[in-house]
C-alpha positions as CSV (number, residue, x, y, z in Angstrom):
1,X,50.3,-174.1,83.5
2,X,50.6,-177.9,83.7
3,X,50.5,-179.8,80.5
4,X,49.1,-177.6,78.7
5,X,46.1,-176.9,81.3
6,X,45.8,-173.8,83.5
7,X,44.4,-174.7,87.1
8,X,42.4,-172.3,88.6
9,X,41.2,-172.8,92.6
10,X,38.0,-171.8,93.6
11,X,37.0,-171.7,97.2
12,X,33.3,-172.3,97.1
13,X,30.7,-173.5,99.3
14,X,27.6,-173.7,97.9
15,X,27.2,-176.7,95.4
16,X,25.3,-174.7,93.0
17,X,27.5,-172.1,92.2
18,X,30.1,-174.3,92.5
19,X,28.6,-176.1,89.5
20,X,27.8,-173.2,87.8
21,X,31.6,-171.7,87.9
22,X,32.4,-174.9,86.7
23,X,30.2,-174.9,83.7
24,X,31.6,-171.1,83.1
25,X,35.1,-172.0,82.8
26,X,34.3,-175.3,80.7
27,X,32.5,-173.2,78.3
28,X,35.3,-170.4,78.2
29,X,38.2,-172.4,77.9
30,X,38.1,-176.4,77.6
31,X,42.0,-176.4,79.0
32,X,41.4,-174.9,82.4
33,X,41.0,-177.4,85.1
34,X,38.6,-176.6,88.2
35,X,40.0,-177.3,91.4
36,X,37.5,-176.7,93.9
37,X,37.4,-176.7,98.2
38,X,34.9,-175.7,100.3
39,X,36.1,-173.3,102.9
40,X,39.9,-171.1,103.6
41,X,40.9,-173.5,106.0
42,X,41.2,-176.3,103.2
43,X,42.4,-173.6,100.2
44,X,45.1,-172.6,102.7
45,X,46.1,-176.4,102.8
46,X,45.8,-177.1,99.3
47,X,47.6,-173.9,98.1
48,X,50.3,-175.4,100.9
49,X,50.5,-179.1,99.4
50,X,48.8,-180.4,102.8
51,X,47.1,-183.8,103.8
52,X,44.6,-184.6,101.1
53,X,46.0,-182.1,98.5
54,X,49.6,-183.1,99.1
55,X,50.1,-183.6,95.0
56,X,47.6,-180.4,94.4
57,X,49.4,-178.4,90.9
58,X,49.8,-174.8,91.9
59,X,46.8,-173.1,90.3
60,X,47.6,-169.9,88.5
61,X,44.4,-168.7,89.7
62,X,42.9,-168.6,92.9
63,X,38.7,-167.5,92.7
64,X,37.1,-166.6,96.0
65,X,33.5,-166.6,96.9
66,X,32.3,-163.1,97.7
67,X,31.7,-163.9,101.3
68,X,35.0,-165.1,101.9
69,X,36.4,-161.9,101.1
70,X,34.3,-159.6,104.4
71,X,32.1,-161.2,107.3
72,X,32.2,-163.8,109.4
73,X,34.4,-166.4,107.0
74,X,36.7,-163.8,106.3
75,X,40.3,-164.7,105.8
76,X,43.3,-162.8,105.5
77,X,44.5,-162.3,101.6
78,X,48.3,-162.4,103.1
79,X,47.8,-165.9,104.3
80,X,46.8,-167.3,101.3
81,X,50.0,-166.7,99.7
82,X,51.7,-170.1,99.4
């Protein structure tokens, strides 16, 4: 929690659902701020505080996309851990 606010990151592809888990959590609770990336590769670096998410808050909450999870985008659980 960061004043006040918890940060959740979703990892999130498709800009539709992307805006519809972002109109999920508004409407759940107003205080939880939506950071979003696109593929594993750039969670990895913001859960890591690299390049571009170098000042990133360390969400207490980390949602995946279903596909992310078996297939081809697949990344390992254990290497998310920051």
């Amino acid at each position: 929690m960061h004043n006040g606010h918890s940060h959740v990151l979703l990892v999130e592809d498709n800009p539709s659902d992307l805006r519809l888990t972002k109109e999920a959590f508004q409407d759940l609770d107003p205080l939880v701020i939506l950071d979003a990336v696109s593929d594993g590769a750039e969670a990895l670096a913001f859960l890591r505080r690299e390049g571009a998410h170098v000042s990133a808050v360390r969400p207490a909450l980390v949602v995946l996309d279903p596909k992310w999870m078996a297939g081809k985008y697949s990344i390992s659980s254990r290497r998310m851990r920051a």
